[in-house]
N, C-alpha and C positions, 0 to 999 in steps of 0.2 A: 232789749233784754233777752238772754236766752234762754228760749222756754222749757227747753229742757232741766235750766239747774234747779234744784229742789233743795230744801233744806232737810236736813236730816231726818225731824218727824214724817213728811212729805214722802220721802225716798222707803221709810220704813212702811209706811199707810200703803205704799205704791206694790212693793215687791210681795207683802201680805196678801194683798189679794191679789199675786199677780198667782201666787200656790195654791188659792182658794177650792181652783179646779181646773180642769184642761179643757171644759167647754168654753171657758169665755177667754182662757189663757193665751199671751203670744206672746215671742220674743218681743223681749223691748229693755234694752242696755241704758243704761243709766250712767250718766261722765258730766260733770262741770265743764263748761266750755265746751263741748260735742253737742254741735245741732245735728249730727246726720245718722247715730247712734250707730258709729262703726268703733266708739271708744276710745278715739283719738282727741287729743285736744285741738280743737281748731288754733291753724295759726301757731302750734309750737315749735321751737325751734330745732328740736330732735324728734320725730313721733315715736321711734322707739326707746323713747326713755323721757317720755312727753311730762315737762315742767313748764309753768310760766314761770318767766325770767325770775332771777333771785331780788329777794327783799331790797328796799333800800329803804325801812324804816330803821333807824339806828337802835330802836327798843329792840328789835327782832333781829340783828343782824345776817343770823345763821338761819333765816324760815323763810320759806317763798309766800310770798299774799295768800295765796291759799292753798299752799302745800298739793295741790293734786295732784295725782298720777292715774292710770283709769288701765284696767286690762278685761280682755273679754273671752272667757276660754266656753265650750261646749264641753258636754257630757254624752258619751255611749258608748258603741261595742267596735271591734274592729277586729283587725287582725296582726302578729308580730311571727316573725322569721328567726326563728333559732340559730345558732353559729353551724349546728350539723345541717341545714336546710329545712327543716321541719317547721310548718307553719303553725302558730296556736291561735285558736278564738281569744278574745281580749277584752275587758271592758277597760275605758280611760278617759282622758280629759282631749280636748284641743285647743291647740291657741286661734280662735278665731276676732284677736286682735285687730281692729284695719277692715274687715268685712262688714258691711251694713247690716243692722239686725232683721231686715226683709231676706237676710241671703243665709242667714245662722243654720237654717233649718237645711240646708243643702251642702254649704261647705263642710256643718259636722260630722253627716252621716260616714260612717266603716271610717274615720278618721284621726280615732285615738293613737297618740304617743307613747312611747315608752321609753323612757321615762316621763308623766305628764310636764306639761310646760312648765319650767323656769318661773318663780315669781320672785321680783327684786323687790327690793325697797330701800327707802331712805325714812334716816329717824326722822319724825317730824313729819311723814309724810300723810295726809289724807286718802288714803287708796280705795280705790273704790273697783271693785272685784265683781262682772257680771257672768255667773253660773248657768247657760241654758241647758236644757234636756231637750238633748233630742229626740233621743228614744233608741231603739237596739235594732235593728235592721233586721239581724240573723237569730233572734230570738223576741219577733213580734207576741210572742204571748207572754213576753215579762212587759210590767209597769212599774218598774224600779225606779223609787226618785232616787234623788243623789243631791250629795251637801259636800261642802271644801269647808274640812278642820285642818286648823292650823294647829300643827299636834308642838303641845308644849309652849303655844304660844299665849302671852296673858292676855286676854280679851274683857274688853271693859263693859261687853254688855252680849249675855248668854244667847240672843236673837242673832247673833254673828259667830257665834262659834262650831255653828256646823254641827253639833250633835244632834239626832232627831228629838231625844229624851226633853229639851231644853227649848229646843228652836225649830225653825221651820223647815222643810225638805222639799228639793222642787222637783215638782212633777214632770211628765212627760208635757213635752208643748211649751214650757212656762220659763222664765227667769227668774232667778233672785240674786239682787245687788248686796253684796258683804261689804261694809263698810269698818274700815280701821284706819287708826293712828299708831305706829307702832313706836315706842320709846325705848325700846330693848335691840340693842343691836347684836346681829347673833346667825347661826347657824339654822333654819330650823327645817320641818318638811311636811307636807299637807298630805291630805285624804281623804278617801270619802266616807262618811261614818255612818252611810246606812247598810246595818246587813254588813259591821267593817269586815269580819273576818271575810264573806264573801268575796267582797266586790275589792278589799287590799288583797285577798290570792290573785283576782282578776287583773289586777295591775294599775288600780285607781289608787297612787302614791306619786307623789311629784316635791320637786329643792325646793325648796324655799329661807333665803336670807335678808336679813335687814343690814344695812349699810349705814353706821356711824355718823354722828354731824362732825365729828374730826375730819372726814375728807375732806370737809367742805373751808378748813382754815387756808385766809389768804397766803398767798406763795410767798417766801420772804420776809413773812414779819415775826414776831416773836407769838404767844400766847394771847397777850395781852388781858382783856378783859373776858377773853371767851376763857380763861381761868378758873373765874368765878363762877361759869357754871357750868362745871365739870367734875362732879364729884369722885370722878375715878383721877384728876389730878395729882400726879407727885412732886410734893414740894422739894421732896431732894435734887430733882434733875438741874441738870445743868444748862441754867440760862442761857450761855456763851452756845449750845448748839440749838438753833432755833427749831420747834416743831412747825413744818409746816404742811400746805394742803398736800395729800397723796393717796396712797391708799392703805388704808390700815382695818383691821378686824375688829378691832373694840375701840373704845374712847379710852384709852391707856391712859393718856399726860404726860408719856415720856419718848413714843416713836415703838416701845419692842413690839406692838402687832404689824410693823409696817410690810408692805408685801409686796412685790414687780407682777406676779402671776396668781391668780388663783381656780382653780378646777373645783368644780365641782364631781361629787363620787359617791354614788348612790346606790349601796352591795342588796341587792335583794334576789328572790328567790321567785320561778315559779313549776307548781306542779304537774305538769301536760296533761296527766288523768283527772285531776278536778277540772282544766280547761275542756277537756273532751268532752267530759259527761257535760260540762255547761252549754256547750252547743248543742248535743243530742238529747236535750232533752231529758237527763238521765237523773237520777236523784247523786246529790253531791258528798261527796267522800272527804267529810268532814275528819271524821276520827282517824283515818289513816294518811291526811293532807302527808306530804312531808317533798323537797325538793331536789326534782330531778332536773332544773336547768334553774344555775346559779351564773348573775348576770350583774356586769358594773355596768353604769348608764343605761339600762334595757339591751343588753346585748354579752353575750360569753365568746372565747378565744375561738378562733382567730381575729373573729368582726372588731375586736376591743384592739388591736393594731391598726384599724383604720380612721384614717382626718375624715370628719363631717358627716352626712347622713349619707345611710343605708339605703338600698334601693328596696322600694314599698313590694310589698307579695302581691302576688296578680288578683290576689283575693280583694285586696282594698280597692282598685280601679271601678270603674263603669258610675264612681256615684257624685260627677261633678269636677273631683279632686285629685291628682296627683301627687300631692305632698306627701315626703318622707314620714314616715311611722316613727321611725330610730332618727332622729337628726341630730343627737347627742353622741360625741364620739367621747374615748376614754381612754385616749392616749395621749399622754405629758408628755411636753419638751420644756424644755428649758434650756438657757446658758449657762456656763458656769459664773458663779458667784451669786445668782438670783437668790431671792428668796420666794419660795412656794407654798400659796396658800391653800392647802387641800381641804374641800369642805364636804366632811365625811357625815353621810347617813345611813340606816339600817334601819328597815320597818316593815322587812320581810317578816310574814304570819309563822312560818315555820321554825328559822333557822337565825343560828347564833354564828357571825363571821370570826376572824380575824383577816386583818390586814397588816402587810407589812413591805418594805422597799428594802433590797438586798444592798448591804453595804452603804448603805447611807441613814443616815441620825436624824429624826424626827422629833418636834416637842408639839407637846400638849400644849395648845397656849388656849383653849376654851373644851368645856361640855357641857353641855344640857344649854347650849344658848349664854351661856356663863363664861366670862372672861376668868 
């Protein structure tokens, strides 16, 4: 049996007092099926998008035995490079996915993203989410905990929604495992809600989408009985064109969310002088915040013409890790005739965008996570 899987009560008893304090506190990652707590499932057939194999209970068609997926991101400071070359202090997440939780405390150090890591999902999926803090490197006399809200997401039980007011905040030293089901397929984006306006100037905001049980219908067959439960079905559509498995945005019932490509596009803002004063030490200039470098995927023009991640500022080096900061690029291609799914956020502290593509027709086909 692996000793690691816990049942829910188990897992909540565990990560509770894992926040208690940082004296007795240590990383310790939390995944069904991972005995080595690097958040992988043993034995899956993809580990970067780790499911046991699909159901074949025919009550369940569309669900895996136990829906899991496991990811494992850190919390702290670091640094990010501006498109003029200007380097800014930073707080943010890391994916430290695949890393052992004996090694968390060194891979996360100066090694926030920006934009923080990507989180998928599938409806129906059991996700199990491990939050470490590391701690701030370059600002050792902060004790900032830090929590992942999933902003606009429903959440079935306030111990997992990341607010401090409600729920628990993890300390310097410590983890805590977020556990969700999500049944809402949708656009959405996280953060960290202690101190938000803080630490979302800081740049602790990261994508986050759910992905439809509609992908998951077999190639070639019609609807069938997965019909009947699909409340977003259209009984008008036409039989004679079958829907089948691809990729689509919401559970439509009739094929219009279907899509070849999709990007993600994440317009936020940050201020260089509230980042300044947070390294020095300085009291923070709250009331005159307002944004002097406006950025898609963590990064403004010219960097946003470039495929794949940025090279790291020499500031992040010496602590273990060379992994890109910016590994998010924010430049579209496409062929003609595709259909392009852009999946647009904003949850900059400051500032109101508009976005637009010259000479080409855009539709609205979801907001608010809403088909």
């Amino acid at each position: 049996m692996n000793t690691r899987k816990k049942t829910l009560a188990g897992l909540v008893a565990a990560t509770l007092i894992g926040v208690a304090g940082t004296a007795q506190a240590a990383f310790f990652v939390q995944c069904p099926g991972d005995n080595n707590g690097d958040a992988v499932i043993d034995g899956a057939a993809d580990p970067n998008n780790a499911h046991y194999p699909p159901s074949t209970d025919p009550l369940h068609p569309y669900h895996y035995p136990s829906n899991a997926r496991c990811m494992s991101i850190s919390a702290g400071d670091g640094f990010t490079k501006m498109a003029d070359g200007k380097v800014v202090y930073d707080f943010g997440f890391h994916d430290v996915t695949g890393i052992p939780e004996a090694q968390i405390g060194v891979e996360g150090l100066v090694a926030v993203e920006q934009p923080a890591p990507t989180i998928v999902m599938d409806e129906g999926d059991e996700f199990y989410l491990n939050l470490s803090n590391v701690g701030m490197v370059h600002r050792p006399d902060l004790f900032d905990p830090h929590t992942v809200h999933f902003h606009g997401f429903p959440n079935a039980a306030p111990i997992f929604d990341g607010v401090p007011d409600t729920g628990p905040s993890i300390n310097e030293g410590a983890t805590f495992t977020y556990y969700y089901v999500p049944l809402d397929p949708g656009t959405y984006l996280y953060h960290c809600h202690v101190e938000a306006a803080e630490h979302m100037q800081m740049g602790m905001i990261g994508n986050l989408y759910v992905r439809p049980k509609q992908n998951r219908l077999p190639d070639g067959t019609l609807l069938g009985t997965w019909v009947h439960h699909n409340p977003d079905y259209n009984p008008d559509r036409n039989l004679d064109d079958p829907l089948v498995g691809d990729k689509y945005a919401y559970n439509d019932g009739d094929g219009s969310t279907r899509y070849d490509r999709e990007y993600l596009v994440q317009v936020t803002s940050f201020d260089d002088n509230f980042h300044t004063a947070e390294l020095g030490i300085q009291p923070l200039p709250f009331a005159s915040m307002h944004a002097t470098y406006t950025m898609i995927n963590g990064r403004g023009y010219p960097d946003t013409t470039v495929q794949g991640p940025l090279t790291p500022p020499a500031q992040t080096l010496g602590y273990g890790q060379d992994q890109p900061v910016q590994p998010m690029g924010s430049l579209i291609t496409a062929n003609a005739g595709e259909r392009i799914l852009l999946r647009i956020t904003n949850v900059s502290v400051t500032e109101v965008f508009s976005l637009t593509i010259q000479g080409m027709d855009m539709q609205v086909i979801g907001r608010g996570a809403r088909l």
